[in-house]
BALOBA-1460 file (C-alpha; in Angstrom, 3 decimals):
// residues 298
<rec num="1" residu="x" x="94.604" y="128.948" z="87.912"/>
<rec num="2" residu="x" x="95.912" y="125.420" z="88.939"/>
<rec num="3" residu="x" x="98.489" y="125.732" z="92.026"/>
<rec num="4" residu="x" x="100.224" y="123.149" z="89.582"/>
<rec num="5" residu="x" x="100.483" y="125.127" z="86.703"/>
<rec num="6" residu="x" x="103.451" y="125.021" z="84.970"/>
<rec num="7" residu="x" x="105.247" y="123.271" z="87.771"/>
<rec num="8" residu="x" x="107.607" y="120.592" z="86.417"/>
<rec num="9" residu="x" x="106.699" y="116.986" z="87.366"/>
<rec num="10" residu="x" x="108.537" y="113.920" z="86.618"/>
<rec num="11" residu="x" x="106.824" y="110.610" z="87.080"/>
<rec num="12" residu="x" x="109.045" y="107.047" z="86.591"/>
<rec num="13" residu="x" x="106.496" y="103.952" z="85.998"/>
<rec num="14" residu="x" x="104.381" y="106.465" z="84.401"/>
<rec num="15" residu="x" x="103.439" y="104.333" z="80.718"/>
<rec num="16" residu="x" x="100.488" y="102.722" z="82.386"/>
<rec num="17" residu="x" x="98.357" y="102.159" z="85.601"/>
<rec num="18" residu="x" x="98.951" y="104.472" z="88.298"/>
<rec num="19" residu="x" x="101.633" y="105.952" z="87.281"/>
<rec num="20" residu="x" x="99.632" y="107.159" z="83.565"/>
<rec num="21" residu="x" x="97.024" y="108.219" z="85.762"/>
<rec num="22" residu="x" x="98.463" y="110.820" z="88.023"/>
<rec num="23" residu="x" x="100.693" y="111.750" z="84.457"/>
<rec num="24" residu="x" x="97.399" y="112.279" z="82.926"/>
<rec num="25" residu="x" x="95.864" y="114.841" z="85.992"/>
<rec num="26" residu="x" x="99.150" y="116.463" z="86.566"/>
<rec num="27" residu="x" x="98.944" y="117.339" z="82.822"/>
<rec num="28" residu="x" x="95.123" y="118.095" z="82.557"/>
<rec num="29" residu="x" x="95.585" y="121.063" z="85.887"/>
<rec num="30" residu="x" x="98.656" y="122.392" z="83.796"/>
<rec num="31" residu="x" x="101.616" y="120.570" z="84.932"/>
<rec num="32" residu="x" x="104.927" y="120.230" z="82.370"/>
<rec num="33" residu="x" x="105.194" y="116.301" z="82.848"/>
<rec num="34" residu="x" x="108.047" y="114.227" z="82.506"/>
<rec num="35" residu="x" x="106.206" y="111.015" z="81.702"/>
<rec num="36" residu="x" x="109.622" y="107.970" z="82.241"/>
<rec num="37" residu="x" x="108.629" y="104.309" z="81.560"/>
<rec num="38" residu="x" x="111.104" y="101.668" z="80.555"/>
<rec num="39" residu="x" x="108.389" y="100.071" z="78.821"/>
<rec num="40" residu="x" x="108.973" y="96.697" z="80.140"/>
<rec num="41" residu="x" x="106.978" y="93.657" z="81.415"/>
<rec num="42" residu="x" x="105.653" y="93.404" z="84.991"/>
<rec num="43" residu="x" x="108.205" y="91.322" z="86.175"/>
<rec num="44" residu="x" x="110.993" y="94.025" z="84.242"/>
<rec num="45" residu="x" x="111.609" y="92.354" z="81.048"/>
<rec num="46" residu="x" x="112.018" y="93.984" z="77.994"/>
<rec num="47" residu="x" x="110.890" y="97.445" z="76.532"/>
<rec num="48" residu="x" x="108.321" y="99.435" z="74.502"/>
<rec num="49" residu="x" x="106.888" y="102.838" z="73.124"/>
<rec num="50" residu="x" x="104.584" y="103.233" z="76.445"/>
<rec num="51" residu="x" x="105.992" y="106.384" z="77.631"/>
<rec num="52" residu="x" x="105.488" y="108.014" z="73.925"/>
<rec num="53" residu="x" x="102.032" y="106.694" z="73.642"/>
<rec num="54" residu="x" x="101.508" y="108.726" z="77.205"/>
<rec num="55" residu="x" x="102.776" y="111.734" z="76.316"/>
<rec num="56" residu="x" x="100.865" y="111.498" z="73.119"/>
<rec num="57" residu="x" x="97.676" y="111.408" z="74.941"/>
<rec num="58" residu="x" x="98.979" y="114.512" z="76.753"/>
<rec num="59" residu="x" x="99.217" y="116.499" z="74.072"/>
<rec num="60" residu="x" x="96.576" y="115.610" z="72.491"/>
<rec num="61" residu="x" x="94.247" y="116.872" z="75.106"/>
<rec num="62" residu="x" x="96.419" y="120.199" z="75.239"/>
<rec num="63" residu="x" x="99.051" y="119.304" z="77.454"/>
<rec num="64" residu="x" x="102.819" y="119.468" z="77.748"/>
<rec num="65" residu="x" x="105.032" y="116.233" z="78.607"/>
<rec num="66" residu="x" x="107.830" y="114.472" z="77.147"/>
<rec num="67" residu="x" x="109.224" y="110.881" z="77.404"/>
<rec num="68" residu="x" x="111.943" y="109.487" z="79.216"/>
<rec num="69" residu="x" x="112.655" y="105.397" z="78.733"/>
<rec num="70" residu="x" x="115.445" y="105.272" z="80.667"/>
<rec num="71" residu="x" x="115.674" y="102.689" z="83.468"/>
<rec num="72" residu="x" x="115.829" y="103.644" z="87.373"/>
<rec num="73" residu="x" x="117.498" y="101.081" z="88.646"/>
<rec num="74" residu="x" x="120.507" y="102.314" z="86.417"/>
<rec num="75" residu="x" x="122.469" y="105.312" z="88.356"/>
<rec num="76" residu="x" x="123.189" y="107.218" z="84.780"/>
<rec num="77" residu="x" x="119.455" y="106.666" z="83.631"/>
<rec num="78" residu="x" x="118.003" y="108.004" z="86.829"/>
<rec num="79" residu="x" x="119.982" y="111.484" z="85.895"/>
<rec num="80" residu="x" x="119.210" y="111.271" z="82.348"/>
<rec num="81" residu="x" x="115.399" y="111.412" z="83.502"/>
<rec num="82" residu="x" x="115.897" y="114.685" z="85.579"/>
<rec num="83" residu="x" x="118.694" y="116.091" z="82.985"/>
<rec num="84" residu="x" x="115.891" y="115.814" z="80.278"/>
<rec num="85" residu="x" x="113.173" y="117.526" z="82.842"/>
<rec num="86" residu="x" x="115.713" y="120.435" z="82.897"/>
<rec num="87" residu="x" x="116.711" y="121.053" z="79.599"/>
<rec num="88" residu="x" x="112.974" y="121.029" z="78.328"/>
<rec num="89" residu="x" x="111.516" y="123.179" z="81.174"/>
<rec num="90" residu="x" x="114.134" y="124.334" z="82.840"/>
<rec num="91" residu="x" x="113.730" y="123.378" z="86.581"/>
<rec num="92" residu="x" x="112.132" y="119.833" z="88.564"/>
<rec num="93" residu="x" x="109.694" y="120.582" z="91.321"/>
<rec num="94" residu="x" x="107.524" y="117.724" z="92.010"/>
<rec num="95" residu="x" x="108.928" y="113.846" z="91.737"/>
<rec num="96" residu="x" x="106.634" y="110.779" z="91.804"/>
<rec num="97" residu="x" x="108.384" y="107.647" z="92.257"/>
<rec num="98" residu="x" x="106.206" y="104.658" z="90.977"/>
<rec num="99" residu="x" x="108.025" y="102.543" z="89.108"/>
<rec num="100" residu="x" x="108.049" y="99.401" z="90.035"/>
<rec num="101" residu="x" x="108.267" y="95.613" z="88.786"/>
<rec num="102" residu="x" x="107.157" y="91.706" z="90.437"/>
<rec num="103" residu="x" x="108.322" y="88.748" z="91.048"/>
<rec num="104" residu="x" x="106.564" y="87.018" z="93.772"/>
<rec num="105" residu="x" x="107.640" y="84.093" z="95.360"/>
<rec num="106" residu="x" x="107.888" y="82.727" z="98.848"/>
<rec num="107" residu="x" x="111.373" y="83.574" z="100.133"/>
<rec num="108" residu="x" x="112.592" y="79.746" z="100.206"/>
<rec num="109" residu="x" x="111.761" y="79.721" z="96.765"/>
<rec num="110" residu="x" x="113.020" y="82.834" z="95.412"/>
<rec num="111" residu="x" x="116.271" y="83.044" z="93.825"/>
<rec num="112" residu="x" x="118.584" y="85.711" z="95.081"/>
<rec num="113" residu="x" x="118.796" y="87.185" z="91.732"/>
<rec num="114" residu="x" x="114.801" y="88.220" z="92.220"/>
<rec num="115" residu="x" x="115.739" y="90.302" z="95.500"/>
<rec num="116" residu="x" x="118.474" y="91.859" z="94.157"/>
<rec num="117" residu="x" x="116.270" y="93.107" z="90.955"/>
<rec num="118" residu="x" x="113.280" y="94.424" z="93.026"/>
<rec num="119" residu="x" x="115.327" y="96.264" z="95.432"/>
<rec num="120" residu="x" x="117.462" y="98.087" z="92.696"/>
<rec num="121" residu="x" x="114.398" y="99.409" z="91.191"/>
<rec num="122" residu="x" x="111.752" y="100.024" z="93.817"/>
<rec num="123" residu="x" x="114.441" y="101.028" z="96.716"/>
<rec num="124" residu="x" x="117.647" y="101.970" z="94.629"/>
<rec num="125" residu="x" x="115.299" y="103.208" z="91.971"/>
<rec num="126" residu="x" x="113.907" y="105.933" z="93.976"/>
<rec num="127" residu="x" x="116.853" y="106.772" z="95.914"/>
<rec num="128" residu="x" x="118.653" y="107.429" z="92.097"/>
<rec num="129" residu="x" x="116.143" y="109.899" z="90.977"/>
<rec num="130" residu="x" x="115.501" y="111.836" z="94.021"/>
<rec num="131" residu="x" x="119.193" y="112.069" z="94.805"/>
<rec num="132" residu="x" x="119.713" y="113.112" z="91.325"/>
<rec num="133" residu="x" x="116.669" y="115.866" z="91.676"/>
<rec num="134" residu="x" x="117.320" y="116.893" z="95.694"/>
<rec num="135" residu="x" x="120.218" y="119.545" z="94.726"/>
<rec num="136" residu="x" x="117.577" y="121.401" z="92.999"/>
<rec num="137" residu="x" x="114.736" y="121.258" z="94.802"/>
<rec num="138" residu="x" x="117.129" y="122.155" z="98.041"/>
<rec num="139" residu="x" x="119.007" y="125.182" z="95.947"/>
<rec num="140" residu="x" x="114.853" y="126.322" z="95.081"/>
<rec num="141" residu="x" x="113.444" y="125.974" z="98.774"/>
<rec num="142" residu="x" x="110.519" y="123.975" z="97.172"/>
<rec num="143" residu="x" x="110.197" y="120.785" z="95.999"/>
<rec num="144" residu="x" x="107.280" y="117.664" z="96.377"/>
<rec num="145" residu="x" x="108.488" y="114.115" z="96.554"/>
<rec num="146" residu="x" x="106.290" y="110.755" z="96.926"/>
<rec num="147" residu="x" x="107.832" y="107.486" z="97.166"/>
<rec num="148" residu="x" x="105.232" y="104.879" z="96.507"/>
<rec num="149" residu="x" x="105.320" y="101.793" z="99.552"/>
<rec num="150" residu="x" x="102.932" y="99.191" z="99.720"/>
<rec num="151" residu="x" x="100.324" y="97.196" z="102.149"/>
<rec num="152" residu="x" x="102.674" y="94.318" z="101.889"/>
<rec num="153" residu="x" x="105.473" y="96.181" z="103.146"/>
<rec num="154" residu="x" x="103.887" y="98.433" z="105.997"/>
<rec num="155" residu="x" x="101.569" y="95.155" z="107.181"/>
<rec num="156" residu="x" x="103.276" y="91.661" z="104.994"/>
<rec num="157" residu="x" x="101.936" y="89.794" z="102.358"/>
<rec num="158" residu="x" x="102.970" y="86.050" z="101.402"/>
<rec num="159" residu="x" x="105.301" y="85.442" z="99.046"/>
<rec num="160" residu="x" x="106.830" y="89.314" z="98.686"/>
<rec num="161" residu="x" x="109.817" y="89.216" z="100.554"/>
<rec num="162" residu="x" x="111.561" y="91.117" z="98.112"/>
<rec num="163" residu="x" x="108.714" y="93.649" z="97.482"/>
<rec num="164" residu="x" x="107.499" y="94.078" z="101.056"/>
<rec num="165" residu="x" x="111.427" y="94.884" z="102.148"/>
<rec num="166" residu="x" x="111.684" y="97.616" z="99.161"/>
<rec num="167" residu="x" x="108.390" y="98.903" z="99.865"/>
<rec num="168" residu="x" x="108.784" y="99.095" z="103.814"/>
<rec num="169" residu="x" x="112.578" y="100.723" z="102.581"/>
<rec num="170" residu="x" x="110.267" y="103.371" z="101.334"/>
<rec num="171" residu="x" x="109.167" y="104.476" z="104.561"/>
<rec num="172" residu="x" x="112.835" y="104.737" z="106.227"/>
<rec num="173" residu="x" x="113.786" y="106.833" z="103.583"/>
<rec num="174" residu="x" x="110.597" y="109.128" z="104.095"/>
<rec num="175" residu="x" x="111.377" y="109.551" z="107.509"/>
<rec num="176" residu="x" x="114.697" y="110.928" z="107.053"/>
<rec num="177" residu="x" x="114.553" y="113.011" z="103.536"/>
<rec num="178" residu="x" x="111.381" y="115.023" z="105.409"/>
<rec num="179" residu="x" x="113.630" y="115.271" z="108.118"/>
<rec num="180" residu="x" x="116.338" y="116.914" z="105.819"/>
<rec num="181" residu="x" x="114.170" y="118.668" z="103.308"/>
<rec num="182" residu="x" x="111.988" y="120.196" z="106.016"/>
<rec num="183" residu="x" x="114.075" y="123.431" z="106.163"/>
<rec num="184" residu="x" x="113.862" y="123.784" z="102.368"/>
<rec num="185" residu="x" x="110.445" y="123.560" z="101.928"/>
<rec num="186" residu="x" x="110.848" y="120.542" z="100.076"/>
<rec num="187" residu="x" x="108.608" y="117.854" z="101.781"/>
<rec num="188" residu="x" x="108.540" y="114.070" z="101.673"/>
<rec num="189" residu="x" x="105.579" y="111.980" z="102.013"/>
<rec num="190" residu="x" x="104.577" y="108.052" z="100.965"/>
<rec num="191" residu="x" x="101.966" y="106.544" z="99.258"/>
<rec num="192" residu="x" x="100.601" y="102.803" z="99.403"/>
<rec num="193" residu="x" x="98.064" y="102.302" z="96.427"/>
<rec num="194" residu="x" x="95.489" y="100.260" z="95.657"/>
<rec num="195" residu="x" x="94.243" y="99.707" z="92.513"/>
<rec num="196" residu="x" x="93.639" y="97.679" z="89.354"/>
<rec num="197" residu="x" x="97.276" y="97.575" z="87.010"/>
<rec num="198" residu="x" x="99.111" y="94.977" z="85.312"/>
<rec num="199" residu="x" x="101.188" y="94.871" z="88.224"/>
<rec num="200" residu="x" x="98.330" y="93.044" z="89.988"/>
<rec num="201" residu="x" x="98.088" y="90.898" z="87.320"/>
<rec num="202" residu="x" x="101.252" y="89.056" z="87.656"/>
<rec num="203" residu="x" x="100.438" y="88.035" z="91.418"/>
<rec num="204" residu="x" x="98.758" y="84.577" z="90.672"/>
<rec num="205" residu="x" x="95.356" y="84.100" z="91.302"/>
<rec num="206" residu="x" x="94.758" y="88.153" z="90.538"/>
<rec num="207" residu="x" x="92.705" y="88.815" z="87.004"/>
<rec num="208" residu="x" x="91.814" y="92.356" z="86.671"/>
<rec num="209" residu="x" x="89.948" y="93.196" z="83.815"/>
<rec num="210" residu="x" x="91.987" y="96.034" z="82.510"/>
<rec num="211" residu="x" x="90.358" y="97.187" z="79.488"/>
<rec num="212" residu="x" x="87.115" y="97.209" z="81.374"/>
<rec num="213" residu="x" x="88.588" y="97.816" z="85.020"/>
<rec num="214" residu="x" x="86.042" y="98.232" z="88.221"/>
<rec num="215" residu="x" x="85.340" y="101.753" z="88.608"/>
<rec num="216" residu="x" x="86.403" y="101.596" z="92.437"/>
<rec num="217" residu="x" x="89.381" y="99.983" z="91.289"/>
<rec num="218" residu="x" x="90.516" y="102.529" z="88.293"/>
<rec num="219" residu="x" x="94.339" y="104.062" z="89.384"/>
<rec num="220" residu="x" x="92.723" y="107.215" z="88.994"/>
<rec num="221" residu="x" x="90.999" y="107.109" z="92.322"/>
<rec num="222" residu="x" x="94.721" y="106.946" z="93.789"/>
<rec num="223" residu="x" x="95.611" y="110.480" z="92.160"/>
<rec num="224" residu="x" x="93.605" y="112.648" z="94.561"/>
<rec num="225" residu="x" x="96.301" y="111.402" z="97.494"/>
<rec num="226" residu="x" x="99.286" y="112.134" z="95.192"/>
<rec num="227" residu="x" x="98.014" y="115.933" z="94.457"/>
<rec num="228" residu="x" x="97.605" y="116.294" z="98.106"/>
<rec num="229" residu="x" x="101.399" y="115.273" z="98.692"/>
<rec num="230" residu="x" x="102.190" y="117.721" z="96.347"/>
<rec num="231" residu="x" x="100.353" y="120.719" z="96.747"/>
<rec num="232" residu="x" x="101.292" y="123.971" z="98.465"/>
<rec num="233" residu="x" x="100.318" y="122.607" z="101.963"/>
<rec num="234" residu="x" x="100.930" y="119.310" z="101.305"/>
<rec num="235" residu="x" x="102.108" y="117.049" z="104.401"/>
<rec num="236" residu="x" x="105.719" y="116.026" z="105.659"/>
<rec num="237" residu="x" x="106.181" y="112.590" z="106.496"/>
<rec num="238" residu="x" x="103.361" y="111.085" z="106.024"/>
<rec num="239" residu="x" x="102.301" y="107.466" z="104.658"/>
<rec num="240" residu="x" x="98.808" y="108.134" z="102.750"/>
<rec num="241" residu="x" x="96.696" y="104.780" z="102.039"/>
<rec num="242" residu="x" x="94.576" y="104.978" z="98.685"/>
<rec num="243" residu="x" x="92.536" y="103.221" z="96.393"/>
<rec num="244" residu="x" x="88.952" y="102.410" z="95.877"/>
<rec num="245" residu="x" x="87.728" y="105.245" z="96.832"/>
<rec num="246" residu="x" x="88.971" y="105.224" z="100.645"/>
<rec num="247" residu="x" x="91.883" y="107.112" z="101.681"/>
<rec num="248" residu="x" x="94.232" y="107.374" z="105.682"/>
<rec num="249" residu="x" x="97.106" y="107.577" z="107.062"/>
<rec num="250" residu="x" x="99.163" y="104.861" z="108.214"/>
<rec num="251" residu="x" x="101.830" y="105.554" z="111.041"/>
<rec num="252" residu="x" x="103.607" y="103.968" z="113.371"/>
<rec num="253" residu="x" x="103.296" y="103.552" z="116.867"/>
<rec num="254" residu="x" x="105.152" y="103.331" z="120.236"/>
<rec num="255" residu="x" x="103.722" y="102.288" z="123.826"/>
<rec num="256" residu="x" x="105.351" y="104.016" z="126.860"/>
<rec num="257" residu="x" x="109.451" y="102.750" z="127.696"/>
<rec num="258" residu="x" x="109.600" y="100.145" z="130.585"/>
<rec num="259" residu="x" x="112.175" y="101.546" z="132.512"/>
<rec num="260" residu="x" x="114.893" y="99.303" z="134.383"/>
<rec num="261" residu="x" x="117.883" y="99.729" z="136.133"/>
<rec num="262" residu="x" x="121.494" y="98.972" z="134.568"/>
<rec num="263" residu="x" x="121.502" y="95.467" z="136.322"/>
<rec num="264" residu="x" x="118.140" y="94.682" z="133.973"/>
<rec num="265" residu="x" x="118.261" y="90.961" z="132.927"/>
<rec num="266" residu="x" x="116.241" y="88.641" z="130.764"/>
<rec num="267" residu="x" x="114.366" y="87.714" z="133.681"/>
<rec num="268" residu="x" x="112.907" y="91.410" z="134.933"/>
<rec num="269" residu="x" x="112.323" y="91.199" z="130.928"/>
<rec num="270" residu="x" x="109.799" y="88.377" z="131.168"/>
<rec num="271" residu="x" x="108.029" y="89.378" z="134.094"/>
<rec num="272" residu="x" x="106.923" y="92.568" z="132.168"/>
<rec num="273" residu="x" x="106.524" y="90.724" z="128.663"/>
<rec num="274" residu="x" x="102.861" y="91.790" z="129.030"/>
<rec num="275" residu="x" x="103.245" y="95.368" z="129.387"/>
<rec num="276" residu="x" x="106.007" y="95.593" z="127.090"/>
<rec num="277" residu="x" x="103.450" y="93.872" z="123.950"/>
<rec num="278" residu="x" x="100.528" y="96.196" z="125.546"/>
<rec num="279" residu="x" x="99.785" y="98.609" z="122.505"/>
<rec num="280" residu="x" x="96.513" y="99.652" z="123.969"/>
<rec num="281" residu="x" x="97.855" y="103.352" z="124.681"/>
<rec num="282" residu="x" x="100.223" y="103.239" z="122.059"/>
<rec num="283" residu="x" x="101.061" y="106.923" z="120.224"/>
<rec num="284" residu="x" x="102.440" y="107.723" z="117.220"/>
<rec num="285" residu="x" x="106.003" y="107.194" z="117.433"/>
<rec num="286" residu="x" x="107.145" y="110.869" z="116.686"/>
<rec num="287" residu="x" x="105.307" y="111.781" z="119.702"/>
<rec num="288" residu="x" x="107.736" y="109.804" z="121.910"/>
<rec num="289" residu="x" x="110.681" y="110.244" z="119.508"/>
<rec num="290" residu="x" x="110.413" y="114.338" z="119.938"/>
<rec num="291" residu="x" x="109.876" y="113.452" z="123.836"/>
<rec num="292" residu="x" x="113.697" y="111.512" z="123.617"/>
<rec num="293" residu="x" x="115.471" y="113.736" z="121.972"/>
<rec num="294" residu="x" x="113.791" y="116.607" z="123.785"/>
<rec num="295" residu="x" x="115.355" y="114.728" z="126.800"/>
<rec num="296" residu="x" x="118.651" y="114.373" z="124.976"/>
<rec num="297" residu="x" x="117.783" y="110.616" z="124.914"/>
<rec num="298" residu="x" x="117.073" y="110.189" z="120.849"/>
């Protein structure tokens, strides 16, 4: 028997590309999916049957889902998507949030408009659902949630402002839900994907062939992560890189405090500019962190 049998997972983003493929595992190891896609465009525009054709591929194969087209970025359609998880199956135990839209453009460029819109739904978006869903995962001591970040927000990539900032958003809000969940049971981790979707396909330049994708590139190779951020031992606060068939863990780091007196001025500053930008015996930051507040310092 799966350990995700029967457990109720809701997916947003989940018509197409990575989000269809960890719908489609969840479902094939005996998940009851909640398969939510707006339907729209890659940069958000519009709307379309993609959820339905999901879940009709589903059950098809055997499987049990249903469709949700309601948008995240809307507070009232974030609840409708975990209202309709519980009055098909009951409970929510496991949220994916991977819904997500584009509109890249270097930050002089981009209208303020295009910040706003990526924020609501990557940042906002995720915050919605999971605040809708953390009640009940809290109330059940279990619960699984992955927020989905990106390379261009943990290291930068030209001309996603707007997308890096949500994405890197992602992490903050990691830290602290695992933080809060952690007595429940209910753990938080990240994921930053790589992988051929029509996403990509609206960054210019990018042409993934997505009827005929590169095997290493196929969103399915991502899945593996998001099973291990849900599982029984699954991590807590943890940002898991995958695609391509290479997975690790991002994190960051902290070198050792340069300690001054309360007199410290810009000058003692600059004579220890060096070691203060030495990262050579960095550690991860929550090794430090627990040190501080250990101290009483954090």
């Amino acid at each position: 028997m799966s350990e995700f049998e029967n457990k109720v997972v809701v997916i947003t983003g989940a018509g197409g590309g990575l989000g269809k493929a960890h719908a489609l595992e969840f479902a094939r190891r005996g998940a009851k999916v909640v398969v939510n896609d707006l339907g729209g465009s890659g940069d958000g525009v519009g709307s379309s049957d993609m959820a339905d054709q999901v879940v009709a591929e589903i059950t098809a194969a055997g499987g049990i889902a249903i469709a949700n087209k309601a948008s995240v970025s809307s507070e009232a359609g974030a609840q409708s998507i975990i209202d309709d998880a519980v009055s098909a199956f009951g409970t929510v135990d496991i949220i994916v949030n991977n819904a997500g839209i584009l509109r890249d453009k270097t930050f002089r460029k981009m209208p303020l408009e295009d910040w706003r819109l990526l924020l609501d739904v990557h940042l906002t978006g995720s915050a919605y659902v999971t605040h809708a869903a953390w009640p009940i995962l809290m109330d059940k001591r279990w619960g699984r949630v992955v927020l989905t970040s990106s390379t261009s927000g943990i290291y930068g990539n030209f001309g996603q402002a707007n997308y890096g900032a949500a994405k890197m958003g992602m992490v903050g809000l990691m830290n602290v839900l695992a933080l809060e969940g952690a007595s429940k049971n209910v753990r938080v981790n990240t994921l930053a994907p790589a992988a051929a979707t029509r996403l990509i396909n609206t960054i210019p330049g990018r042409d993934e062939d997505l009827d005929n994708p590169d095997p290493m590139r196929h969103p399915k190779l991502v899945t593996p992560a998001v099973l291990l951020m849900c599982s029984e031992d699954a991590p807590n606060g943890k940002i898991i890189q995958a695609g391509n068939g290479r997975f690790s863990t991002a994190a960051v780091f902290n070198n050792e405090d340069l300690e001054f007196g309360p007199d410290v001025t810009y000058e003692d500053l600059v004579a220890q500019k060096d070691r203060l930008l030495d990262m050579s015996m960095a550690q991860e930051g929550w090794t430090l962190m627990r040190k501080r507040r250990e101290a009483g310092e954090g």
